[in-house]
C-alpha positions in Angstrom: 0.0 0.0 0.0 1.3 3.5 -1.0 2.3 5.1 2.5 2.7 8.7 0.6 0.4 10.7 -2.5 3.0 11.8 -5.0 2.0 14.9 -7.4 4.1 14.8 -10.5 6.5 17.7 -8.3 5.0 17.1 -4.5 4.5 14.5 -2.3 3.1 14.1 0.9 3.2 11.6 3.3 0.3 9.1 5.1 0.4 10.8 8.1 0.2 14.1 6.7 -3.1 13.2 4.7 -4.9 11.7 7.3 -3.9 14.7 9.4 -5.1 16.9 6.7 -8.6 15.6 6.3 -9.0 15.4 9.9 -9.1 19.3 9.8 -11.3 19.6 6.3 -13.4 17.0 8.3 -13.4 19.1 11.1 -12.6 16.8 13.5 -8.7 18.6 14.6 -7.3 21.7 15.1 -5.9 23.6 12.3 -2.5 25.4 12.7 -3.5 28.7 10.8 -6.9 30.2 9.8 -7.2 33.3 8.0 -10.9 35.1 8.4 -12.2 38.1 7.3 -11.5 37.5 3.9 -12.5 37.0 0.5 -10.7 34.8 -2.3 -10.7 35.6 -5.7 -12.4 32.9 -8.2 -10.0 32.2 -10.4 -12.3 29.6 -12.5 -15.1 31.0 -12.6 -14.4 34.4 -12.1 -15.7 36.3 -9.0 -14.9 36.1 -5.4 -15.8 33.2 -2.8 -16.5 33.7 0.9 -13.4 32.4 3.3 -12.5 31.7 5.8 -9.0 29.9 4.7 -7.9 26.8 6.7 -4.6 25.4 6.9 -2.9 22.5 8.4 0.9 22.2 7.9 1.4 22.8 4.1 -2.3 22.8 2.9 -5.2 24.1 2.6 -7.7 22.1 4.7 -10.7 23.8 3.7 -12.2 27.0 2.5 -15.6 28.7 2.9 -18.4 29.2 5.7 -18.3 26.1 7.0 -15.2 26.8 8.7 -16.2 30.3 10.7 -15.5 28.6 13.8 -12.6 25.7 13.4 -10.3 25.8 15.9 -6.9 27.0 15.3 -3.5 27.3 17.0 -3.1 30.8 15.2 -6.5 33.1 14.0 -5.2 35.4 11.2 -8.0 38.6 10.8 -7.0 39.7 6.7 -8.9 43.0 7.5 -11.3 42.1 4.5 -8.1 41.6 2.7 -8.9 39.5 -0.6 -6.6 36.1 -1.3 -5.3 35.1 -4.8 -2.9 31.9 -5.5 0.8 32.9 -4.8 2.4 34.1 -8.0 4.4 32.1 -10.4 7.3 33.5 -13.0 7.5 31.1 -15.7 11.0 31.7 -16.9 13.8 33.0 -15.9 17.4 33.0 -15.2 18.2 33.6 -11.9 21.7 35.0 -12.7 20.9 38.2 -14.6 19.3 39.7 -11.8 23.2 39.8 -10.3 21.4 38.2 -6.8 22.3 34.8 -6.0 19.5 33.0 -5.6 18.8 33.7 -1.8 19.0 37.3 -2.3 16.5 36.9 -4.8 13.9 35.2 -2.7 14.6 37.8 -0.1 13.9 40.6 -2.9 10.7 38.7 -4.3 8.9 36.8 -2.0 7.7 39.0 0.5 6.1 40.7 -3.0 4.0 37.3 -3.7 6.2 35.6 -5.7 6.0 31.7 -4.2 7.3 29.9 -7.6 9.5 30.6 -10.1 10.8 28.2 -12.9 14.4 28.9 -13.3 16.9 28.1 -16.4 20.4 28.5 -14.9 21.9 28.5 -18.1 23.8 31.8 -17.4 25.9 30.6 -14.5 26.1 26.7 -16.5 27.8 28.7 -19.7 30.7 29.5 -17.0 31.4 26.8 -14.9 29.3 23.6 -16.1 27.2 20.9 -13.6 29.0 23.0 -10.6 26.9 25.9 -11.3 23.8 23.8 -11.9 24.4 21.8 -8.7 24.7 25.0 -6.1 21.5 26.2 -7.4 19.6 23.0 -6.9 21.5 23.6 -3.5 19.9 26.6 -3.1 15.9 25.9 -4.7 16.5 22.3 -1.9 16.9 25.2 1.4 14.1 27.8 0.0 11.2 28.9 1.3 10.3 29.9 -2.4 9.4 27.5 -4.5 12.7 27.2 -6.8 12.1 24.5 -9.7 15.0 24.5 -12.4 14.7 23.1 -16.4 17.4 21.3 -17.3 19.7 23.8 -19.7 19.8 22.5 -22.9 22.0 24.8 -25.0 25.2 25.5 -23.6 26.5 26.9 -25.8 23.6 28.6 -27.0 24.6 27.8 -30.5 27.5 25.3 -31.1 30.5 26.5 -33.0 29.6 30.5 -32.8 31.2 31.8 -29.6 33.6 30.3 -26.6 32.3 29.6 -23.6 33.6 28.1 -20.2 32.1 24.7 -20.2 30.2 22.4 -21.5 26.9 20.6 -20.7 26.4 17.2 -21.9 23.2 15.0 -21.8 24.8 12.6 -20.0 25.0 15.5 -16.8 21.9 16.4 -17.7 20.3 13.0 -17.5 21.4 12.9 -14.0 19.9 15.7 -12.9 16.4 15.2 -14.8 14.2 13.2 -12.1 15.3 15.6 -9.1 12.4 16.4 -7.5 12.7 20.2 -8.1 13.6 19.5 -12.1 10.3 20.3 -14.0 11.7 19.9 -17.7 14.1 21.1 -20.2 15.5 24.7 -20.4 14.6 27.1 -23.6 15.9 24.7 -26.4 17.1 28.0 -28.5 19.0 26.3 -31.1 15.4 26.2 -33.6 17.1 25.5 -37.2 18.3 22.5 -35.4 15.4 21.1 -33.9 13.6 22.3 -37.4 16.1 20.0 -39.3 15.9 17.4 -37.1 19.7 17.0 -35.8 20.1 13.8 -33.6 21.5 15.1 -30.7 19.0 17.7 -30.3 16.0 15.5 -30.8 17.9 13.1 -28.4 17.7 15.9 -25.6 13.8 16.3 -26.6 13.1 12.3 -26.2 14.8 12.5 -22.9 12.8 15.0 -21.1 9.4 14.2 -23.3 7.8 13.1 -19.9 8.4 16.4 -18.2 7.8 20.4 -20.0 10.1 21.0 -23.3 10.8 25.2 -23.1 10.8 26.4 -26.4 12.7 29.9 -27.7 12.3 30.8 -31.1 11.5 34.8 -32.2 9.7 35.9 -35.0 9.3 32.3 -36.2 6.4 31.4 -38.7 5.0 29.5 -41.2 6.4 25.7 -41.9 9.3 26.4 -39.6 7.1 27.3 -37.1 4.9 24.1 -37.5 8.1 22.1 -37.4 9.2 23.6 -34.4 6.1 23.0 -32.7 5.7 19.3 -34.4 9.2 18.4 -32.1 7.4 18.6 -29.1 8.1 22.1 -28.2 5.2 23.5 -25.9 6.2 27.1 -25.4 7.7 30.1 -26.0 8.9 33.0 -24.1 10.5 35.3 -27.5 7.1 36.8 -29.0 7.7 40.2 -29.7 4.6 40.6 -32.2 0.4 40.8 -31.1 0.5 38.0 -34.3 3.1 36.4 -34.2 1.7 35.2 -30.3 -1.8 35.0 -32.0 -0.6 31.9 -34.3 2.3 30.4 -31.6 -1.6 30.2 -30.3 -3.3 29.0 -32.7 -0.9 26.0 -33.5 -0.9 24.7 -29.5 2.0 26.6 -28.0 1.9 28.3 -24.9 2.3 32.3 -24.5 5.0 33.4 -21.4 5.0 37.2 -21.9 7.6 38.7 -20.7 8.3 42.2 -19.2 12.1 42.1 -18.1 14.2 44.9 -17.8 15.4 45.1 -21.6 12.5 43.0 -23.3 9.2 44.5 -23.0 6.7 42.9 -24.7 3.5 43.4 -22.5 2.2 46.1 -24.3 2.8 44.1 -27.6 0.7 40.8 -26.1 -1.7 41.4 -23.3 -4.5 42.1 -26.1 -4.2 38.5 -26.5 -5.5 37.7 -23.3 -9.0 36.6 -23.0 -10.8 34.0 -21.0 -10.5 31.0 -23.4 -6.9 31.5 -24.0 -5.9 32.5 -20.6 -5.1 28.8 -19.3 -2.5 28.8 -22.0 -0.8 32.1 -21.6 1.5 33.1 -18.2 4.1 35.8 -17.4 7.7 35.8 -16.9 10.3 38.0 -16.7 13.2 36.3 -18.0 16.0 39.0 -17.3 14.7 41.7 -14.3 17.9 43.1 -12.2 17.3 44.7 -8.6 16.5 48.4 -9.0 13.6 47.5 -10.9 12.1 45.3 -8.6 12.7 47.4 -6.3 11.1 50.0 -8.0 8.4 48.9 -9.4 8.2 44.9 -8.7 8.4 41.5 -10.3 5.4 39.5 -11.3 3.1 41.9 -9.2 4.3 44.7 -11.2 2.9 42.8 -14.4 -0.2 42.0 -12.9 -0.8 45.6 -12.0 -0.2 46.7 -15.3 -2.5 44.0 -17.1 -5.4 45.5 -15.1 -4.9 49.1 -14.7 -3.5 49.4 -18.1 -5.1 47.1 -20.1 -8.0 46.4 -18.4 -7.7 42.3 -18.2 -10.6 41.3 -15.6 -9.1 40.6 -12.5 -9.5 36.8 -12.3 -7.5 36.4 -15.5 -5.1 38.7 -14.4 -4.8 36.5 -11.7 -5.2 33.4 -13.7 -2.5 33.7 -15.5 -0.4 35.2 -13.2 -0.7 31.5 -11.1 -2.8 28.5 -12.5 -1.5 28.8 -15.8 1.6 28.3 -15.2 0.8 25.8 -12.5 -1.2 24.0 -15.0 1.6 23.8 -17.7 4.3 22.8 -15.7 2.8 19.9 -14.3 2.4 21.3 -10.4 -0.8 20.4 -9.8 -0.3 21.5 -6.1 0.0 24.9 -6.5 -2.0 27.6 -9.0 -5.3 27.1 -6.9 -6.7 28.3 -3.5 -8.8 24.8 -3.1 -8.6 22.2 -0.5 -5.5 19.5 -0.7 -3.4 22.2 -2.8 -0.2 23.7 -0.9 -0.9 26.9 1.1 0.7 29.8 -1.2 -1.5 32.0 -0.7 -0.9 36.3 -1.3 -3.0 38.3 1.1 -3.7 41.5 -1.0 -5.2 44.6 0.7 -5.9 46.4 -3.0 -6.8 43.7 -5.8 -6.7 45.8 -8.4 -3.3 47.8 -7.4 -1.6 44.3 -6.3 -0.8 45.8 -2.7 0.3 42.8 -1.0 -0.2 42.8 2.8 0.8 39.4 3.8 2.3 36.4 2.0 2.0 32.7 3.1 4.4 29.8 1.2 3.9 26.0 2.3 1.8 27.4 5.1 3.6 29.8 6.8 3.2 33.4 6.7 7.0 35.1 5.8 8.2 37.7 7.6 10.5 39.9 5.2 12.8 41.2 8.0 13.5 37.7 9.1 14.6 36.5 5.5 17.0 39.5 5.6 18.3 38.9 8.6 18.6 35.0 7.8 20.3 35.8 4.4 23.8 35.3 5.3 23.6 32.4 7.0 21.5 31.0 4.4 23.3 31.8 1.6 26.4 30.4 3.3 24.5 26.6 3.7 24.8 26.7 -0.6 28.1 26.3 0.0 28.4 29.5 -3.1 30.9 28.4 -6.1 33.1 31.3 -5.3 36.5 31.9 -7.5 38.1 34.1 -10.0 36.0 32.8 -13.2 37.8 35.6 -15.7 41.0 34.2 -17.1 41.4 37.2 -19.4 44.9 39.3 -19.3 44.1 42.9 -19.2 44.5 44.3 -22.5 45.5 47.7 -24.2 44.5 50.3 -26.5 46.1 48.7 -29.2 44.6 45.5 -29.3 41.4 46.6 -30.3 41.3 46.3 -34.2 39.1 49.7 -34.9 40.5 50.0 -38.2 37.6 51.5 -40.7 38.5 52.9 -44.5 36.8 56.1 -45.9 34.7 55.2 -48.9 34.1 51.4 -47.5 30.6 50.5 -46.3 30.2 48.4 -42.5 27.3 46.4 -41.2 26.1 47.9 -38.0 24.2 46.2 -35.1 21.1 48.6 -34.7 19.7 48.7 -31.0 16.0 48.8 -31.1 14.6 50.1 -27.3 13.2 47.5 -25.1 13.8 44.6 -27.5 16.3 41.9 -27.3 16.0 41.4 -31.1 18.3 43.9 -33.2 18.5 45.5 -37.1 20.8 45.2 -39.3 22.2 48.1 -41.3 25.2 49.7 -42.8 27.4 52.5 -42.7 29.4 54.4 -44.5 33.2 55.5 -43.5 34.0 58.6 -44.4 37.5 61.0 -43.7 35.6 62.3 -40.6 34.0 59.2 -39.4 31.0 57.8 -40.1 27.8 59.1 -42.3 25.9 58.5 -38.8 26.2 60.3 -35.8 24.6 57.5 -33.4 27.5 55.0 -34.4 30.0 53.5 -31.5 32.3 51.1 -31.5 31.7 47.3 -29.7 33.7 44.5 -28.9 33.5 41.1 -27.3 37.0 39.5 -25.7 36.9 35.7 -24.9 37.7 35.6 -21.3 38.0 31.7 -20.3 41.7 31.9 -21.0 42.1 31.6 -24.8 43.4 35.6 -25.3 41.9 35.7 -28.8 41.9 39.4 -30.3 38.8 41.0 -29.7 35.4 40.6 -32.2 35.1 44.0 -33.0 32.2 45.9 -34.6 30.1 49.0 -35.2 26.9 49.7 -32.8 23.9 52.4 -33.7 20.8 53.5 -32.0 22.5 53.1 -28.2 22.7 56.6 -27.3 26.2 56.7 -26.7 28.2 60.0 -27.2 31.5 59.4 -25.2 33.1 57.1 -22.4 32.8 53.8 -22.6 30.5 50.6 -21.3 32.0 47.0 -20.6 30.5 44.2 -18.5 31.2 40.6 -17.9 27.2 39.5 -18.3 26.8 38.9 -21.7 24.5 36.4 -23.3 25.2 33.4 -23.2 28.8 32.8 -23.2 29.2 35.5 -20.8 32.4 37.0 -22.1 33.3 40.6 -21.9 31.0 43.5 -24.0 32.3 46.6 -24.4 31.1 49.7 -26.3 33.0 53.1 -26.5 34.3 55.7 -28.5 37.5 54.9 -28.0 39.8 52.0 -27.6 41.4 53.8 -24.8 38.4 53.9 -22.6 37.2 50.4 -24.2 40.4 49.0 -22.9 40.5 51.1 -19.5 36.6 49.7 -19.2 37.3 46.1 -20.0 40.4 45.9 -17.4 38.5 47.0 -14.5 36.0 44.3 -15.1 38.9 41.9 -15.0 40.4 43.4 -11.8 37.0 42.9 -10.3 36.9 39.3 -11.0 33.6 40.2 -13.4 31.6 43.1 -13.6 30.0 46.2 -14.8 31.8 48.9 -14.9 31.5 52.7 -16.6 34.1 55.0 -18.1 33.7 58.7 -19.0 36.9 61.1 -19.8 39.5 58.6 -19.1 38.5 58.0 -15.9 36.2 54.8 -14.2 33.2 56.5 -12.9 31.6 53.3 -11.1 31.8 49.7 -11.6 30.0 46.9 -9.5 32.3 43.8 -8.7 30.2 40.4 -9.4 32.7 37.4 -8.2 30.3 34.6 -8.5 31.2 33.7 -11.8 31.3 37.0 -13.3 27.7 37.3 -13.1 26.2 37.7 -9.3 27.0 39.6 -6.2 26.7 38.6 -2.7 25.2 42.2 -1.6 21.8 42.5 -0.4 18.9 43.5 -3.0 19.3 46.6 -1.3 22.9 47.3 -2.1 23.1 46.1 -5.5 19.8 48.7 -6.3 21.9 51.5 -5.2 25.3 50.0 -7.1 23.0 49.8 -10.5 21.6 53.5 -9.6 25.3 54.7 -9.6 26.2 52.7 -12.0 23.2 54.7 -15.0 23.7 57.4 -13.1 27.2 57.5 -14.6 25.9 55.6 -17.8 23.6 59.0 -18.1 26.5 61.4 -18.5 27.9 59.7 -21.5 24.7 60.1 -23.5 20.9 59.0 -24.2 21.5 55.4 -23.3 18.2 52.7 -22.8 16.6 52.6 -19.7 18.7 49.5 -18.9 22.0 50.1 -20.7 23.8 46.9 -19.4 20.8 44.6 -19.7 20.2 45.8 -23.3 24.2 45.2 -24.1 24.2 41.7 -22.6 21.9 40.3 -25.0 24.3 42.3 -28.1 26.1 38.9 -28.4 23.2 36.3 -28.3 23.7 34.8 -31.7 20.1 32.6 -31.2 18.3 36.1 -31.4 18.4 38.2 -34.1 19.3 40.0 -36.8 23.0 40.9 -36.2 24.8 40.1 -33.0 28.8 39.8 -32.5 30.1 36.8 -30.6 33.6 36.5 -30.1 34.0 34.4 -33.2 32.6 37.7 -35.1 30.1 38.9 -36.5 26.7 36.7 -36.6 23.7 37.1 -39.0 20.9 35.7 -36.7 18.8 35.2 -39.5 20.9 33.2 -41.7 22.5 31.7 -38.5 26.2 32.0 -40.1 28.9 34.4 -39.9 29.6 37.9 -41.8 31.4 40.1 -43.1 32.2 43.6 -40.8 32.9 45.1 -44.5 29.8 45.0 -46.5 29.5 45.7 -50.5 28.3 49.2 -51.0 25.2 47.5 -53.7 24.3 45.6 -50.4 23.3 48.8 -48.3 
């Protein structure tokens, strides 16, 4: 006889259940009930009548019925209403510069109970080690941490150099864990579209489990082949139609609002109540001053009902069950009895103030997860070490060498997007025949000292100094952008010094620079620290011109060869659309 109930990601024991429907039976004493309150129907849309009972990490019952159950604690929500705790359905951990811990200190206290994490950013750098410390991390959590399996690392084999390598067999091992919940973005598409073995072999392995998908501005066949592999989502829609047909043909819609991809606005209009169980939010990329500033999931929420007037049940909906629903965690997404006890306590509905946030039961205390971070963070057991192997380099190894009368291909930034244009240039004996061009580069840093990729950069707003970071998608070598190799190489070898990091340079002189020694990509300050390090750190990016909103998140993604149209690896120059290398020097009958 089964002595436990397993969910596909949950289990609970005999004991547990028994003691569980003892309470919904009414028959025991519940550890928490919450009165005075009113939950949201997400099904049916609405609001239901509490109370809320709970006994250890479920809900035991809900409704009338249980006005007077006995409970070790009484909880008065002061008419508060209760949604599902809120679930990001992609993304990577890393580019938020907090380690984990920190990041469930920043987020949870704003409602944010689940996330479903790629760690492919910190896997590009050091391999299964990275992967390993954050399933450390998502076992300690309060927050519900689940990781997909990376599947690209590299993001595109052959096109840039990265620090390690990530091999189905490691990835076998880690794929029954009980806080593994599928395979990461699979983001090499023309692959999958043509079938390649070793890619299809990934998708067999993991059929059983949620296949991430990542493919931007993909239609027609290729889109139907995509989709015919098995893959079930996608995170990259940038177009109202182009998330209409991903739709259409069976694929489920994360829209994303991260700090550089915005793509809300594009797709909320989507959102209606027969589609909602198959759309969800992420974030995919949001760094600290924004949530901060203006939040994380909640802040998407908000905006889906104040700006775009999305009822508030689907709002909800898809801010919770959806993405409980796709994932395959049946236990959470629901406030209904037997499902785990994430429950956000909101005092405004529609302006997603959160008053009070329960996860597995408990209610968390915000100032206690501070306080408890270090000692936390220390249990992980961190992967600390110098991760940069790159010898500083000089003004001279930067190849800037451009002829008058010769045509270039420039990358061409569009605002908010992670997707870029492709355009030319033309040299002239006084520079270029466009006054919004600056230089880039990307330098290899896991030890091979290859001459920098260099190339031409338009639309960033750049009008002196100089920009270089050591988060750079998804190789995570060092992007720089200046006006002159001087401050390019100045920029690049403070980064170095720091063991990784962002760093800013204006009139020959570093104006700020944030150090990020967990492998080049994350700090061990509080959320609190790195907001006012990122402030600084525009603050500075400000004075050297109009730059976006988030100038380092919006470079980091310059060299992500899976996204197009023209990025620069460290290999070169990379037409995302072709998926091959170019030229820097283009035919004039070409522009």
């Amino acid at each position: 006889m089964n002595t436990f109930i397993s969910y596909k990601f949950h289990y609970i024991s005999r004991q547990e259940q028994q003691e569980l429907l003892a309470v919904s039976r009414g028959e025991a004493v519940a550890d928490y009930i919450i009165d005075n309150v009113l939950l949201l129907d997400l099904i049916n849309g609405g609001e239901m009548a509490g109370p809320i009972v709970i006994k250890g990490q479920h809900i035991a019952g809900i409704g009338p019925e249980y006005i007077d159950a006995p409970a070790l604690h009484r909880v008065d929500a002061h008419g508060a209403t209760a949604v599902p705790g809120f679930i990001d359905s992609h993304l990577h951990i890393e580019s938020s510069m907090m380690t984990p811990v920190t990041f469930e200190t920043a987020t949870l206290p704003r409602g944010l109970t689940t996330v479903i994490c790629d760690p492919h950013e910190i896997v590009n750098v050091m391999g299964e080690t990275g992967f390993a410390w954050f399933v450390r991390c998502a076992e300690q959590a309060k927050q519900n941490q689940y990781l997909q399996v990376s599947s690209c690392v590299p993001a595109l084999s052959g096109c840039d150099v990265n620090g390690a390598s990530f091999t189905l067999e490691q990835m076998l091992a880690w794929r029954d864990h009980p806080q593994v919940t599928g395979l990461a973005e699979v983001m090499d598409y023309p692959g999958v579209i043509a079938g390649q073995n070793a890619l299809l072999d990934k998708l067999d392995a993991f059929r059983h489990l949620t296949l991430d998908g990542h493919c931007p501005g993909l239609s027609g066949k290729a889109l139907n082949a995509y989709i015919a592999a098995g893959i079930e989502n996608c995170h990259e829609s940038y177009r109202l139609e182009e998330g209409r047909r991903k739709l259409q043909l069976g694929m489920a819609l994360l829209i994303r609002e991260g700090s550089a991809a915005r793509n809300l606005n594009a797709l909320a209009p989507l959102i209606n109540e027969m589609n909602s169980p198959q759309c969800m939010l992420c974030t995919d990329d949001r760094n600290p001053w924004e949530i901060a500033h203006e939040g994380h999931i909640d802040a998407l929420i908000r905006r889906l009902i104040l700006q775009h007037n999305v009822p508030l049940h689907v709002a909800y909906r898809v801010a919770s069950w959806s993405a409980a629903q796709h994932f395959g965690l049946h236990h959470l997404g629901l406030l209904a009895p037997g499902k785990q006890a994430d429950i956000v306590l909101l005092s405004d509905a529609r302006h997603v103030t959160v008053q009070q946030v329960f996860v597995k039961g408990e209610p968390i205390n915000a100032d206690a997860l501070k306080a408890e971070e270090p000692a936390r963070l220390a249990r992980t057991t961190p992967p600390y070490g110098n991760t940069i192997a790159r010898q500083p380099v000089s003004a001279a190894d930067f190849p800037l060498h451009f002829t008058p009368g010769k045509r270039y291909r420039v990358i061409d930034v569009i605002p908010n997007e992670l997707i870029t244009h492709a355009s030319t240039s033309l040299c002239t004996p006084d520079g270029f025949d466009r006054d919004d061009i600056c230089y880039i580069a990307v330098l290899e840093r896991y030890g091979c000292q290859l001459p920098p990729a260099c190339g031409l950069l338009g639309g960033f707003g750049l009008r002196e100094g100089a920009l270089a970071a050591t988060v750079s998608h998804d190789s995570h070598n060092i992007v720089v952008i200046g006006h002159s190799a001087e401050e390019m190489a100045l920029a690049v070898n403070q980064a170095i010094a720091d063991g990784g990091g962002l760093c800013v340079v204006r009139r020959g002189h570093v104006q700020s620079h944030l150090a990020l020694p967990i492998a080049g990509l994350m700090s061990t300050d509080t959320a609190e620290s790195l907001a006012e390090q990122i402030d600084a750190l525009k603050a500075a990016g400000r004075e050297c011109g109009s730059l976006p909103d988030e100038p380092f998140i919006q470079m980091a993604f310059l060299s992500l060869p899976v996204i197009p149209a023209l990025k620069l690896t460290s290999q070169g120059l990379f037409d995302g659309e072709k998926f091959a290398f170019t030229s820097l020097e283009t035919d004039s009958l070409q522009a």
